[in-house]
N, C-alpha and C positions, 0 to 999 in steps of 0.2 A: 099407391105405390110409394114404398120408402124409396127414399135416397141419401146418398152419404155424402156428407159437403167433405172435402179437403181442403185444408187449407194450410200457407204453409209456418212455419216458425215467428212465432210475435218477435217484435220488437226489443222487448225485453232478452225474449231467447238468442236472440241474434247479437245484441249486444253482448251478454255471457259467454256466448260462443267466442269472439272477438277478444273478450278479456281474457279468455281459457289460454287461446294461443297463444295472445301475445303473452303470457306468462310462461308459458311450458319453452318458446323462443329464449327468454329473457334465462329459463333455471341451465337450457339446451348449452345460449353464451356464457353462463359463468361456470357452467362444468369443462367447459372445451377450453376456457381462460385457466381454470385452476388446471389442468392437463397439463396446458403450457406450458405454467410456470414450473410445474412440480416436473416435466421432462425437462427443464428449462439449469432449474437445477442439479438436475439430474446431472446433465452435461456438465455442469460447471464444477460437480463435484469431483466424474472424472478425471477433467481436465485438471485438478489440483493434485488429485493423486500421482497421476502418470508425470506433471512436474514434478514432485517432490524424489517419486521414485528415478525421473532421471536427475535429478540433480543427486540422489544419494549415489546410485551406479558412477557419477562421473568425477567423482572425489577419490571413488579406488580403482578407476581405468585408465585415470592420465596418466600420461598425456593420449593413449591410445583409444579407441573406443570400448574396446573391449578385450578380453582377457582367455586367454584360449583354455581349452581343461586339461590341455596335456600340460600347461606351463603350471598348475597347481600340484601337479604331480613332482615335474621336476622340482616345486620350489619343498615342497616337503620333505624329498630326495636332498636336498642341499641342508635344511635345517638338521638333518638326522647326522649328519657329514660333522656338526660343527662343535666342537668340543665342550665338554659338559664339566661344569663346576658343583663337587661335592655342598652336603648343607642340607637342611631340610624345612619347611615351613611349618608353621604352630599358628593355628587356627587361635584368635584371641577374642573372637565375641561369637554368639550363636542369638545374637538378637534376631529376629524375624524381618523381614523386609518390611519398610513402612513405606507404601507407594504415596501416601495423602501426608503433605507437611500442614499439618493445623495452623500455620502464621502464614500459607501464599498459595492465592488462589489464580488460576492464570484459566479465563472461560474461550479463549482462543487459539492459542496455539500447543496446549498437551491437552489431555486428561484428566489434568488437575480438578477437584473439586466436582470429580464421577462418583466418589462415595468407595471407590477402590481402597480400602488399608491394605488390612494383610495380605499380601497376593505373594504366589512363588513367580511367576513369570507365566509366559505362552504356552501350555503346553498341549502338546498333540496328538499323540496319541496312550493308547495304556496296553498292555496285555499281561498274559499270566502262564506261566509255566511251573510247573513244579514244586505248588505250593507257595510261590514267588507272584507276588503283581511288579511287572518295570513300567515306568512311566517314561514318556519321550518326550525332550523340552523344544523349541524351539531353534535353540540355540545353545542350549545346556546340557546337552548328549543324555542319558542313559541313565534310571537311576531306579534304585532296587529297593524292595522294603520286604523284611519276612515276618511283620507282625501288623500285618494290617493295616497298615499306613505310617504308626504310629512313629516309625523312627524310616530316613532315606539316607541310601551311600552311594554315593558315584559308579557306573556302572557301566564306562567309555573305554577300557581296556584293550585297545589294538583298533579302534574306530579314528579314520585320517580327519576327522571335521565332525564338529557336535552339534550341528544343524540334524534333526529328524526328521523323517514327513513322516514315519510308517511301521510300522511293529508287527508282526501274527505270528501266531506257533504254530510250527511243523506236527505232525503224526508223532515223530519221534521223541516231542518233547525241546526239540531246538527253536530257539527263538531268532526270527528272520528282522531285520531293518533296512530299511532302504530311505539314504540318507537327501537329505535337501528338504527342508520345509515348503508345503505349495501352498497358505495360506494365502489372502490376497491382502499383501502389504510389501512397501518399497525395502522391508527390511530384510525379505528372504534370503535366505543362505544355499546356493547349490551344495547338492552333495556331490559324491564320490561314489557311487553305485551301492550293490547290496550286500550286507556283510548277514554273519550268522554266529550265535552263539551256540556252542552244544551245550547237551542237557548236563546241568549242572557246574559247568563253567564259565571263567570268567575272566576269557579276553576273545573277545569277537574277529574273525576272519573272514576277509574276503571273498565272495562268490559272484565267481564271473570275470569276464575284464574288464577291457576300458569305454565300451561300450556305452557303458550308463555315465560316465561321468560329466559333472555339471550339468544336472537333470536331477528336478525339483520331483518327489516322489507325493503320489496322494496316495496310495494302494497297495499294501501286500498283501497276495491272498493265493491260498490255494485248490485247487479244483483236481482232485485224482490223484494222480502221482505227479502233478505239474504245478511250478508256480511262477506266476505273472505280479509284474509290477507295473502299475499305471504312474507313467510320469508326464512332465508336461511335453515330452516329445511324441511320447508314442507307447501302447501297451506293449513290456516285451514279455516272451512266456520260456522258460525253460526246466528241463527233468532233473530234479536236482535224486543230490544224492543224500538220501536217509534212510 
């Protein structure tokens, strides 16, 4: 009669087994430490953010906290009110921006020394209507080129605040914006709701009321005969007219 011995894991196997876990323990803590740290930062980066952004808000809201959207209306209301002295300006250099000074490198508190030169600024969005691409700056409103890039001209014409978040073209050929940048930085700029260029012209008018004001736009877009804009308040949708 055969028989079958069992018998269980030598010594050696048991020891291995032993090493096995305490090693797989040992990879388990320093994954759940580096977690840590890296959520750990995480926090800490917000938390600098969200200072810097309140300390820039609290430079142009003293002594109040805040700043209402109908008082930017009236304050634009009052500049328009105030008497205008003839004269005109002359552009004296067309050098390029140079974001990186080759003699100062600062590795903490800018960008300095990112490898950034030539740069135009933040810009946000693009779109194209009628043989025309407009570009949309962050903070440098509206700007047009009809040779493919090669040459831009200012492109803000009847827009109250040159903060963008948003650009699309109508059916019609009209070009929509809806103003306030919603990137994620302390520097954003509310806008003033959404304005409209018709086709082929160039001074942009108002659509809608005061609804949208001081509301940072991420979205213009259309769907039917209806268009919505996605802000940080709320998506609003309405039947425009083209």
């Amino acid at each position: 009669m055969l028989s079958t011995l069992v018998t269980g894991p030598t010594l050696a196997q048991r020891s291995q087994s032993v090493r096995d876990r305490s090693a797989a323990r040992e990879i388990t803590s320093y994954v759940e430490a580096a977690q840590e740290d890296e959520d750990s930062e995480g926090l800490e980066e917000s938390r600098h953010i969200m200072a810097r952004a309140e300390q820039f808000s609290a430079a142009r809201t003293a002594p109040g906290t805040a700043v209402s959207a109908k008082a930017y209306a009236a304050a634009r209301a009052a500049a328009a009110r105030l008497p205008k002295v003839g004269g005109t300006w002359d552009e004296v250099t067309n050098q390029v921006y140079q974001n990186e000074s080759p003699v100062y490198r600062d590795p903490v508190f800018s960008n300095s020394g990112a490898g950034w030169f030539e740069v135009s600024g933040r810009m946000v969005t693009i779109a194209s209507a009628r043989g025309a691409i407009f570009a949309g700056a962050a903070d440098g409103g509206v700007w047009k080129t009809t040779d493919g890039g090669k040459h831009w001209r200012p492109w803000s014409k009847g827009l109250p605040r040159l903060s963008i978040g948003d650009m699309a073209r109508a059916s019609d050929g009209s070009l929509w914006a809806g103003l306030g940048e919603a990137n994620t930085a302390q520097d954003n700029f509310e806008g003033e709701g959404v304005f409209r260029l018709p086709p082929g012209g160039d001074t942009w008018e108002r659509v809608g009321g005061d609804e949208l004001l001081s509301s940072l736009t991420y979205r213009v877009f259309f769907a039917r005969r209806l268009v919505f804009v996605a802000t940080n308040r709320a998506c609003s949708g309405a039947t425009p007219t083209i």
